[in-house]
SEKOL-292197 format. One record per residue (C-alpha): residue number from 0; residue in three letters; chain; x, y, z. Coordinates in pm, 1 decimal. Each point is the difference from the previous one (the first is absolute). Layout:
<pts>
pt k=NUM&r=Ala&c=A&c1=X&c2=Y&c3=Z
...
</pts>
This chain:
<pts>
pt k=0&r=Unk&c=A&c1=7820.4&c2=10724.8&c3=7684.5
pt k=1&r=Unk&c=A&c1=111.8&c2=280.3&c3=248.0
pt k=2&r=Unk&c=A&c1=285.7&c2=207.4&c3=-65.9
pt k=3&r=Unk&c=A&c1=311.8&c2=-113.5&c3=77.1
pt k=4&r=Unk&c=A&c1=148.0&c2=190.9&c3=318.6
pt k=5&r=Unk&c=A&c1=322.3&c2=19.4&c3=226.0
pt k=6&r=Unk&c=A&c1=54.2&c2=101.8&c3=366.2
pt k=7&r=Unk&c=A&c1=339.0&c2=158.1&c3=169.3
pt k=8&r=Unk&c=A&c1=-30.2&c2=70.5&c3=363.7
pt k=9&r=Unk&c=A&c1=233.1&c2=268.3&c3=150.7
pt k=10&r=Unk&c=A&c1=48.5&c2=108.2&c3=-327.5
pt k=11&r=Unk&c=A&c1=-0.5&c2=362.9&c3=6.6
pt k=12&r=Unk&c=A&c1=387.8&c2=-5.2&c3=-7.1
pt k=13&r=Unk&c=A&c1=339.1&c2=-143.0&c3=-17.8
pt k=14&r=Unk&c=A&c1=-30.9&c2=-392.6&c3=-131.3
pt k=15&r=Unk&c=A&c1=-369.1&c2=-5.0&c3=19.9
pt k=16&r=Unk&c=A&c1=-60.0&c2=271.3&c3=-249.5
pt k=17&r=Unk&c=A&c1=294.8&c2=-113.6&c3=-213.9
pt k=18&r=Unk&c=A&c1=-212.6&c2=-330.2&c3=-12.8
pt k=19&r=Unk&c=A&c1=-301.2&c2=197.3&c3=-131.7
pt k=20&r=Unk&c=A&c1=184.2&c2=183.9&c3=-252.9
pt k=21&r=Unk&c=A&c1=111.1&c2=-291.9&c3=-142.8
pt k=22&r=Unk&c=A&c1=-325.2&c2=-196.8&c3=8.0
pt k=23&r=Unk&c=A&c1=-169.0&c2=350.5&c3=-166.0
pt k=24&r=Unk&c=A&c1=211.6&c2=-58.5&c3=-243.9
pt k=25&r=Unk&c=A&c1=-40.1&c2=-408.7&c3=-57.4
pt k=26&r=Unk&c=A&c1=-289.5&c2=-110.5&c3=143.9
pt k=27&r=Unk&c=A&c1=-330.2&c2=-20.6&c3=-206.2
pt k=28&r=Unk&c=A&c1=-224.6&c2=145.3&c3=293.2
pt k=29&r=Unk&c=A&c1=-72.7&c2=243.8&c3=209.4
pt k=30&r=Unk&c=A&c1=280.3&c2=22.8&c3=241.1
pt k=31&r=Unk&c=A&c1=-23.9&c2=123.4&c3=429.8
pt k=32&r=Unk&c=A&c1=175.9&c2=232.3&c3=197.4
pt k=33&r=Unk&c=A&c1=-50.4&c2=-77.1&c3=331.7
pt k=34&r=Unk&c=A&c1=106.2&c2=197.7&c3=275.7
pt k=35&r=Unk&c=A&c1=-118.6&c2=61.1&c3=375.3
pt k=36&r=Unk&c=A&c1=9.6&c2=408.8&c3=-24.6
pt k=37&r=Unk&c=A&c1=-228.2&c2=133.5&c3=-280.1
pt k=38&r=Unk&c=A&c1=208.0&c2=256.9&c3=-94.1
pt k=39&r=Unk&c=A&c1=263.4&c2=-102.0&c3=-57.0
pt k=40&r=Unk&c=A&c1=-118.0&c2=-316.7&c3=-215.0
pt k=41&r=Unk&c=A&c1=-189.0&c2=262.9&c3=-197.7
pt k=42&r=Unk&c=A&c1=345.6&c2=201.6&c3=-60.7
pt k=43&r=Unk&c=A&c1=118.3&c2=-360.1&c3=-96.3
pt k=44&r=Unk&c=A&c1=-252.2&c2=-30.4&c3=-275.7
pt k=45&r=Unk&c=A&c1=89.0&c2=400.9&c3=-137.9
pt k=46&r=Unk&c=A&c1=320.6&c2=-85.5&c3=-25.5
pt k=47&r=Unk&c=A&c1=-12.2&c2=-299.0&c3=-184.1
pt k=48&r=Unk&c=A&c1=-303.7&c2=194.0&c3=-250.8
pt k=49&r=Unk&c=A&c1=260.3&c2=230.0&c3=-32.6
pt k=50&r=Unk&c=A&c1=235.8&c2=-291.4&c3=-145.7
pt k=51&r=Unk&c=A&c1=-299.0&c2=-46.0&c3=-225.3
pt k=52&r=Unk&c=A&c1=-86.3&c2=-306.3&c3=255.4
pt k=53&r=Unk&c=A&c1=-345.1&c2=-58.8&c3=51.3
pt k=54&r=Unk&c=A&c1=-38.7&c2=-159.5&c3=371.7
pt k=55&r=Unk&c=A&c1=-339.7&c2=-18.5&c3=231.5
pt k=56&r=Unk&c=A&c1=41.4&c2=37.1&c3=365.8
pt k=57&r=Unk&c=A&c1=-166.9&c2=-151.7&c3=288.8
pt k=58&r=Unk&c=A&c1=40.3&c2=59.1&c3=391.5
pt k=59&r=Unk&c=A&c1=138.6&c2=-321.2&c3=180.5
pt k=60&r=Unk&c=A&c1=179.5&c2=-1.4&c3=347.4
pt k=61&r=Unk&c=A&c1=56.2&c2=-351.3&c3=33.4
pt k=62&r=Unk&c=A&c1=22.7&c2=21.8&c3=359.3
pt k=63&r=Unk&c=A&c1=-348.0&c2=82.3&c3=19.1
pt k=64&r=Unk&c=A&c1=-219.3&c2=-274.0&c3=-38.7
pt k=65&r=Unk&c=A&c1=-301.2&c2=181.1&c3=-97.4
pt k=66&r=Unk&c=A&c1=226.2&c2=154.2&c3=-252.3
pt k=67&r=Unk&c=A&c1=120.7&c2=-337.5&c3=-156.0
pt k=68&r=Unk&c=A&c1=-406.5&c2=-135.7&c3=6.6
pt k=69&r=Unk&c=A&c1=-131.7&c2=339.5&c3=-177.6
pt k=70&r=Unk&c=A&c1=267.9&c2=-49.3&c3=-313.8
pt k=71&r=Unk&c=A&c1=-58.8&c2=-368.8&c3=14.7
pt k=72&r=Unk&c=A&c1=-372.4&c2=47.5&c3=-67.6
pt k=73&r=Unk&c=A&c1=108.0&c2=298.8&c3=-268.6
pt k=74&r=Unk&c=A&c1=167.9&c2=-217.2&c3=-216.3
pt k=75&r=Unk&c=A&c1=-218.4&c2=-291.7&c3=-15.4
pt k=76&r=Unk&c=A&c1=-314.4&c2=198.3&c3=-76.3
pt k=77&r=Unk&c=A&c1=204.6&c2=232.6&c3=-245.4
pt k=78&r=Unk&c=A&c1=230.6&c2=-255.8&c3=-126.0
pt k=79&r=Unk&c=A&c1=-136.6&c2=-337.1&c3=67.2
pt k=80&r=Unk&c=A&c1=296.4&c2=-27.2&c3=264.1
pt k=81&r=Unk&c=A&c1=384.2&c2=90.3&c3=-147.0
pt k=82&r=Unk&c=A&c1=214.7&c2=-131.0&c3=-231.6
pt k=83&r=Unk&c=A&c1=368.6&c2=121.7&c3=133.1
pt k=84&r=Unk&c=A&c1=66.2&c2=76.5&c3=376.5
pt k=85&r=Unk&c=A&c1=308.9&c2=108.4&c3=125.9
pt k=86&r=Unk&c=A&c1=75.1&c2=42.4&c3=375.7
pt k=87&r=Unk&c=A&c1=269.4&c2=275.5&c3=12.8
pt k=88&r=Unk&c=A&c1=-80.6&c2=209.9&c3=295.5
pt k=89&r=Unk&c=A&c1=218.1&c2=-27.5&c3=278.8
pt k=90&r=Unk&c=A&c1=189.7&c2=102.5&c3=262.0
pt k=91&r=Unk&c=A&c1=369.2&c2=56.3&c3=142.1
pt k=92&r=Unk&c=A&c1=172.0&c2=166.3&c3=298.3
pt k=93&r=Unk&c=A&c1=354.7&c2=179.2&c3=-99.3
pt k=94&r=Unk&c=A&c1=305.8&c2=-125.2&c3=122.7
pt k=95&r=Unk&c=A&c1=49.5&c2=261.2&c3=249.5
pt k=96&r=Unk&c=A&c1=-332.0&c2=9.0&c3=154.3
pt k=97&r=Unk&c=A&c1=-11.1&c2=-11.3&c3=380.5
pt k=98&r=Unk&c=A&c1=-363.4&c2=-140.4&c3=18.7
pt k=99&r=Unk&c=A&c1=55.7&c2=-350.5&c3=217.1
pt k=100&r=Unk&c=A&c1=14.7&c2=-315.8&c3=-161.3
pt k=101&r=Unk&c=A&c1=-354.5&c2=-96.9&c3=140.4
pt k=102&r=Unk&c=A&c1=-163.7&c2=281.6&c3=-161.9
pt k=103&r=Unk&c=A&c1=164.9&c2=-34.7&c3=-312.5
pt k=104&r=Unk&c=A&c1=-106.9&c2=-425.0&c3=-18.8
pt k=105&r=Unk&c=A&c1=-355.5&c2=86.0&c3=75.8
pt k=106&r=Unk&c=A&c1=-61.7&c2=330.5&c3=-226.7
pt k=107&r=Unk&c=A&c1=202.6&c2=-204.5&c3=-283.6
pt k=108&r=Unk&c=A&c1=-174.6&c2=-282.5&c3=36.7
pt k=109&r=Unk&c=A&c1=-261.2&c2=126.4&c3=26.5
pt k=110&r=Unk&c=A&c1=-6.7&c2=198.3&c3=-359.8
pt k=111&r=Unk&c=A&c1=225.4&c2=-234.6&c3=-202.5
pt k=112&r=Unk&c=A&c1=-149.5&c2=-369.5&c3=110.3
pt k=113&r=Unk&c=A&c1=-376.5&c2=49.6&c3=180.5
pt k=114&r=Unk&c=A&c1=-120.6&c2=297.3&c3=-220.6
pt k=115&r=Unk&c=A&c1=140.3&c2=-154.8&c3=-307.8
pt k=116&r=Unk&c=A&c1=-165.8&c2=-369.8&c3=109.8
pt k=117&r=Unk&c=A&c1=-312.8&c2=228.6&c3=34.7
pt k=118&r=Unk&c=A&c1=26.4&c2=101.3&c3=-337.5
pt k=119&r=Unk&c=A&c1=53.4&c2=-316.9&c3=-157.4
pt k=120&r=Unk&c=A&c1=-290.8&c2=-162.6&c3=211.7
pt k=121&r=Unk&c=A&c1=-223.2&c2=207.7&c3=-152.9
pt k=122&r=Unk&c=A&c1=109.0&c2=3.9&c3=-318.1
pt k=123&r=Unk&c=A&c1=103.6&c2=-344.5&c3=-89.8
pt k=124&r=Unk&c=A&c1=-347.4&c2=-92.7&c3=-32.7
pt k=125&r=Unk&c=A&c1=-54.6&c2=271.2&c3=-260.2
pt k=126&r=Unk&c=A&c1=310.5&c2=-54.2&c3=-226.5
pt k=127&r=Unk&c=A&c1=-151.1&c2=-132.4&c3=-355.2
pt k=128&r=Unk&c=A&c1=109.9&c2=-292.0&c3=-178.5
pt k=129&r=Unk&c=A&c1=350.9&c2=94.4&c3=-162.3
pt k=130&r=Unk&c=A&c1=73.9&c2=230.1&c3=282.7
pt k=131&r=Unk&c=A&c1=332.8&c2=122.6&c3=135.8
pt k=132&r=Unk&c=A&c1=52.4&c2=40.2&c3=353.8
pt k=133&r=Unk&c=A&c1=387.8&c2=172.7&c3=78.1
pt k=134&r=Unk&c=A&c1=111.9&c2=29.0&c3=377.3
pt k=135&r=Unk&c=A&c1=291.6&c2=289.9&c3=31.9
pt k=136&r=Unk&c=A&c1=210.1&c2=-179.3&c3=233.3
pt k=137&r=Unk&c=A&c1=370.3&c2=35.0&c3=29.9
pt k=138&r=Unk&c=A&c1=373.0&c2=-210.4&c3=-15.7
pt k=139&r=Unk&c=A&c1=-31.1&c2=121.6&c3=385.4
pt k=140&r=Unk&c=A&c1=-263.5&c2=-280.4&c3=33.3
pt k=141&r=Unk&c=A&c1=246.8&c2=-298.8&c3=-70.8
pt k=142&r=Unk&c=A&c1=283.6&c2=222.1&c3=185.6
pt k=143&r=Unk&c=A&c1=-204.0&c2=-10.0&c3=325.3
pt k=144&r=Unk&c=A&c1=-102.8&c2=-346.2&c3=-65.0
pt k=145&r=Unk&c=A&c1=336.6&c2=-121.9&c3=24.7
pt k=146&r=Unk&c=A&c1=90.1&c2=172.8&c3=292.5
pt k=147&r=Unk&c=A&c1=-309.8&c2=-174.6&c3=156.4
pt k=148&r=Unk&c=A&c1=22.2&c2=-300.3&c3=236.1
pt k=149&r=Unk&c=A&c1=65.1&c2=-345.0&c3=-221.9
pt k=150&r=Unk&c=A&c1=-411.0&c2=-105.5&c3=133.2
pt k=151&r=Unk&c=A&c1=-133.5&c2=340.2&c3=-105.8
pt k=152&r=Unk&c=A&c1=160.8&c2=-69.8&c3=-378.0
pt k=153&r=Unk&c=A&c1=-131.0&c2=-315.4&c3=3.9
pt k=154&r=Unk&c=A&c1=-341.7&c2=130.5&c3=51.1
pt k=155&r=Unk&c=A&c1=11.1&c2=325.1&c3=-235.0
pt k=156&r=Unk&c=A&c1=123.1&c2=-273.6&c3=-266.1
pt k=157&r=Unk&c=A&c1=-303.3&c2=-245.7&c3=81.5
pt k=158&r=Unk&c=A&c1=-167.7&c2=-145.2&c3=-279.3
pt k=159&r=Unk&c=A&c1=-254.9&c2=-42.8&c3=277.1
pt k=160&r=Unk&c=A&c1=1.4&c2=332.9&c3=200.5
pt k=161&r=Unk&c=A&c1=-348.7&c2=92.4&c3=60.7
pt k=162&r=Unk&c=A&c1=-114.3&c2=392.2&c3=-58.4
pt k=163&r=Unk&c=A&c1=-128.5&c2=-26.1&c3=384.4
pt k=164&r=Unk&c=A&c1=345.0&c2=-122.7&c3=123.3
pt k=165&r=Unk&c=A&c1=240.3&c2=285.6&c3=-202.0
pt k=166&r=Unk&c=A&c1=-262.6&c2=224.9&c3=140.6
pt k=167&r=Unk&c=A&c1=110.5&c2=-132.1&c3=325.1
pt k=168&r=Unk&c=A&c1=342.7&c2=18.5&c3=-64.7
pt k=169&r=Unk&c=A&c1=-45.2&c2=358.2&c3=-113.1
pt k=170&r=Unk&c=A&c1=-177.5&c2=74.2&c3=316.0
pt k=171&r=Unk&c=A&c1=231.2&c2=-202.4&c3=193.2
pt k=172&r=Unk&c=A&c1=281.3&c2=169.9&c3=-101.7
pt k=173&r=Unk&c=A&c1=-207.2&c2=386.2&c3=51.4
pt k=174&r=Unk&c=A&c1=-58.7&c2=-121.1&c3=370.2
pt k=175&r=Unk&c=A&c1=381.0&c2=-127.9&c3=71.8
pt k=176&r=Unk&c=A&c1=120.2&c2=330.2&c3=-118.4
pt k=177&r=Unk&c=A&c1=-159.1&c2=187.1&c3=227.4
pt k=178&r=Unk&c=A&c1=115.2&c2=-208.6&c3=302.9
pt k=179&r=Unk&c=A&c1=345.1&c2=38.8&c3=-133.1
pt k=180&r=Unk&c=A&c1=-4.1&c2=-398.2&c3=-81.7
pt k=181&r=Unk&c=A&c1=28.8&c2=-49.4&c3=-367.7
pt k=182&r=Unk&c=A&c1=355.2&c2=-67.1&c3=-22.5
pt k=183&r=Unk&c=A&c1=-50.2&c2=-273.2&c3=235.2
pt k=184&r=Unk&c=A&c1=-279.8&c2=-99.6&c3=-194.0
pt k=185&r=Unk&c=A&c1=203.6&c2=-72.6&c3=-314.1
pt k=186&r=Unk&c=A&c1=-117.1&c2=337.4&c3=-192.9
pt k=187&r=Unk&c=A&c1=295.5&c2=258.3&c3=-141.2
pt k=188&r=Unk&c=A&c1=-14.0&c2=353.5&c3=105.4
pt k=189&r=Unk&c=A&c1=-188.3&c2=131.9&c3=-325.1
pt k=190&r=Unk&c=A&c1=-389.6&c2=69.4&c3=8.2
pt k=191&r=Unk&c=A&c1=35.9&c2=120.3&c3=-366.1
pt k=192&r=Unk&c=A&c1=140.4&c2=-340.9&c3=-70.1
pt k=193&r=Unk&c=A&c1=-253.4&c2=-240.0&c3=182.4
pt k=194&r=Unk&c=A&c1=-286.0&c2=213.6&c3=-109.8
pt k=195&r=Unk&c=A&c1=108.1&c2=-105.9&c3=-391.0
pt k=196&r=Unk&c=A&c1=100.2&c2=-325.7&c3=103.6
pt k=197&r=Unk&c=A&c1=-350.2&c2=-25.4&c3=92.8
pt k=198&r=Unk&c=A&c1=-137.7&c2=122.5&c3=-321.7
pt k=199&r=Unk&c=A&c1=164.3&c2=-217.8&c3=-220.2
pt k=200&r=Unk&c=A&c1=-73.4&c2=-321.5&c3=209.2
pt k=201&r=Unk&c=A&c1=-358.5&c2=132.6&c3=-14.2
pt k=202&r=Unk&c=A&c1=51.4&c2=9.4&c3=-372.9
pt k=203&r=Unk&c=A&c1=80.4&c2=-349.0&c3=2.7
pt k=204&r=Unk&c=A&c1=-268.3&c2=-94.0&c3=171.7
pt k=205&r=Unk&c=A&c1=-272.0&c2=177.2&c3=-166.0
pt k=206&r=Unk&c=A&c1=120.0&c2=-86.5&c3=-320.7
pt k=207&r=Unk&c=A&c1=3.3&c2=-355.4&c3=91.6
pt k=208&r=Unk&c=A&c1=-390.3&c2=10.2&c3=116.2
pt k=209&r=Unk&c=A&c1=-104.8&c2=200.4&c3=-322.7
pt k=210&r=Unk&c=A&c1=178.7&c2=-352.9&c3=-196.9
pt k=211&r=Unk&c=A&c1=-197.1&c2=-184.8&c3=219.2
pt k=212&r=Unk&c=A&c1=-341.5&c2=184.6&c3=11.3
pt k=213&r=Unk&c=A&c1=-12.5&c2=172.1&c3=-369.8
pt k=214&r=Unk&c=A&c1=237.8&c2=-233.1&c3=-172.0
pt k=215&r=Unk&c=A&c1=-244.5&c2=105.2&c3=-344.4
pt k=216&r=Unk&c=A&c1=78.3&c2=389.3&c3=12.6
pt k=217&r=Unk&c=A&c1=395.8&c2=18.0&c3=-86.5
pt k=218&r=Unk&c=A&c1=22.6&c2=282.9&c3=286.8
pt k=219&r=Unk&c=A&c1=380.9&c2=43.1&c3=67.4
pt k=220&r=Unk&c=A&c1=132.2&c2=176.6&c3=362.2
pt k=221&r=Unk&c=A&c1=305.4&c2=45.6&c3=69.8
pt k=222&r=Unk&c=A&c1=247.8&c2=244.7&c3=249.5
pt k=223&r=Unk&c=A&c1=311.9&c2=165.6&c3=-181.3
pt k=224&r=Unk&c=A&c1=250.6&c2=227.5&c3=123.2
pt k=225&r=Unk&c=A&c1=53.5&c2=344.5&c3=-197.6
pt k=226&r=Unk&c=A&c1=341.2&c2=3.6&c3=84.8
pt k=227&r=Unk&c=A&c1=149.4&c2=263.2&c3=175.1
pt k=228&r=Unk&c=A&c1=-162.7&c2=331.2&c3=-158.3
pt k=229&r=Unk&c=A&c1=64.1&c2=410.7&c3=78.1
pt k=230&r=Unk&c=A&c1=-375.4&c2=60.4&c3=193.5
pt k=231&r=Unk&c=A&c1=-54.3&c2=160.2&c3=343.7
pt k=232&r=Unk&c=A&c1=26.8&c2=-317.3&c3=177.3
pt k=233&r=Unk&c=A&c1=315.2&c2=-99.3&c3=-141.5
pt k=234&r=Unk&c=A&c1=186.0&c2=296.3&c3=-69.3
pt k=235&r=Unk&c=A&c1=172.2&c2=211.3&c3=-278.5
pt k=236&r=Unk&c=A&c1=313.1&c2=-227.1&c3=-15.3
pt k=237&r=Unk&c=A&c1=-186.8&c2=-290.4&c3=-163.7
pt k=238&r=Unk&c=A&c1=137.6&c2=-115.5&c3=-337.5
pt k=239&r=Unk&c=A&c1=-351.0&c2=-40.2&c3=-147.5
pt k=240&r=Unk&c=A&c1=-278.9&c2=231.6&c3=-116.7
pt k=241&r=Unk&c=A&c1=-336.0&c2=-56.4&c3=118.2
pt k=242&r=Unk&c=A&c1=-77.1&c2=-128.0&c3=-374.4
pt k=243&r=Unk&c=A&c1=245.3&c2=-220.9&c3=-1.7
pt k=244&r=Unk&c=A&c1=-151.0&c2=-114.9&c3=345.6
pt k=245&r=Unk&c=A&c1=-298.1&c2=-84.5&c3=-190.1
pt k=246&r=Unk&c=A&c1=150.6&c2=-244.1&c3=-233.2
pt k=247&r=Unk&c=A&c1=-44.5&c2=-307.3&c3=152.8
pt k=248&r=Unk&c=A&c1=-325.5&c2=80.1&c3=205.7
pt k=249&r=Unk&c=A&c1=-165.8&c2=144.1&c3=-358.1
pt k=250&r=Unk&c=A&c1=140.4&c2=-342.8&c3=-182.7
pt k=251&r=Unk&c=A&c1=-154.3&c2=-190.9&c3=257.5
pt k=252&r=Unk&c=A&c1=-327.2&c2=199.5&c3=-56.5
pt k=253&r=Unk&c=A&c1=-28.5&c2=-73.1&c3=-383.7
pt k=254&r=Unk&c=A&c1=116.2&c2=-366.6&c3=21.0
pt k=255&r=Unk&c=A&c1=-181.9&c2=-66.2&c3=-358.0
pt k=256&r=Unk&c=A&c1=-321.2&c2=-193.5&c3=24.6
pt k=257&r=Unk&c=A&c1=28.6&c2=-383.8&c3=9.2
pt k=258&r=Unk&c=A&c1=355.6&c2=-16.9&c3=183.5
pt k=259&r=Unk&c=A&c1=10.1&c2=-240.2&c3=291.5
pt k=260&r=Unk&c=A&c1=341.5&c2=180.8&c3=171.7
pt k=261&r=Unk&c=A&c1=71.9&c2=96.5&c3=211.4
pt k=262&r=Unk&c=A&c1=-232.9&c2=-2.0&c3=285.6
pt k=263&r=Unk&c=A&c1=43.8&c2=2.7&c3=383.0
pt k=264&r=Unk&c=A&c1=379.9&c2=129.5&c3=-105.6
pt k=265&r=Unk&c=A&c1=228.1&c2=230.1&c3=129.8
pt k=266&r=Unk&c=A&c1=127.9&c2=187.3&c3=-292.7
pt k=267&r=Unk&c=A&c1=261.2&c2=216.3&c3=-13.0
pt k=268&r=Unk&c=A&c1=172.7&c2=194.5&c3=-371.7
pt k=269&r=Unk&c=A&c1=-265.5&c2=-220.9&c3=-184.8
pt k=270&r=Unk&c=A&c1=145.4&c2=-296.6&c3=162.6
pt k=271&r=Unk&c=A&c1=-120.9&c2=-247.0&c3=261.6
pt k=272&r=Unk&c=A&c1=194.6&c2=-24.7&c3=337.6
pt k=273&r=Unk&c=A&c1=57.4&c2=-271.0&c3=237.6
pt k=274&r=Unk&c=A&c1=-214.0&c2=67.4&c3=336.2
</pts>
């Protein structure tokens, strides 16, 4: 049997490294720190050995492919493939940036739905029997998706939606931003929002095709939201800590062996959410 082993991407700080402390501290494996700059995932790891936390780090920029591929072939000859994955890296633009709207739908986009389908691509097909697969989404997911037209929430709540047509929509709703048309499209003003409204339908999906293709291997995946936590990207005037950010995405993460729920949910305080 190989070791047991857990993966964090963009982990080397705010919710993503509050997700590895806990899992150093309840998960019976060797736990990730994953972050795109070496340095500072390696400060990550010192500061958490200096909590008497023992965590390994690995380089991953999931926006580079080659990157994604080289940890994907890392794990399954180390590991055998992993046990616990959790997509936390991310991006968001502040309020008061003056970047235009087209810029910000395509470089979101780009980060928080393509990069992160990358990563789940290539790693779906390495998560071991029992697995745990948690996508950081966001309550700004179902906020944008009601402020979407009445035929795009029919689609994003598709039993039937396709991973080729959300990709569509996604890039549908990249390209109508930059022509200035997304409103009359039937898409809010929120590339933050769309991008997570995109993860967690792609949660649904995926977790519908593992139930269909490895209905055997008990693998659960599911997108939560952290609730609104004091990080970088969401300021110093949110009422949670980054650890108690990782409450729901670490619960989801050690769902004990043998439970059935809840998978291809949106979960949010340990709870699941109407989408």
């Amino acid at each position: 049997m190989s070791a047991r082993v857990a993966l964090v991407t963009g982990s080397n700080k705010g919710i993503g490294l509050a997700i590895v402390r806990a899992l150093c501290k309840q998960f019976q494996g060797d736990v990730y720190l994953a972050a795109r700059d070496v340095g500072r995932g390696q400060e990550a790891v010192a500061s958490l050995a200096s909590e008497g936390l023992t965590a390994l780090f690995h380089q991953l920029d999931i926006n580079d492919l080659n990157s994604i591929t080289t940890a994907a072939a890392y794990f399954k000859d180390k590991y055998g493939g992993v046990d616990v994955l959790v997509n936390n890296a991310a991006i968001a633009f502040k309020v008061a940036d003056t970047a235009p709207f087209a810029v910000q739908a395509e470089v979101t986009l780009k980060t928080n739905f393509f990069a992160t389908r990358d990563m789940l691509t290539h790693f779906l097909p390495i998560i071991k029997a029992g697995g745990r697969v948690v996508n950081i989404s966001s309550i700004a997911g179902s906020g944008a998706l009601k402020q979407c037209s009445a035929a795009l929430q029919e689609r994003f709540r598709s039993e039937n939606i396709t991973e080729e047509e959300l990709v569509g929509l996604m890039q549908c709703f990249v390209e109508e931003a930059k022509k200035g048309e997304h409103k009359q499209g039937g898409w809010p003003e929120t590339a933050y929002g769309i991008s997570k409204t995109g993860l967690t339908t792609l949660s649904m999906i995926l977790a519908r095709r593992l139930s269909k293709e490895r209905p055997n291997d008990g693998i659960l995946l599911n997108a939560c939201c952290p609730g609104w936590v004091r990080t970088d990207m969401a300021g110093p005037k949110a009422p949670k800590s980054p650890d108690e950010g990782a409450v729901t995405p670490v619960y989801l993460a050690l769902l004990p062996p043998g439970a059935t729920e809840p998978h291809g949910k949106f979960v949010s305080e340990k709870e699941v959410q109407p989408w």
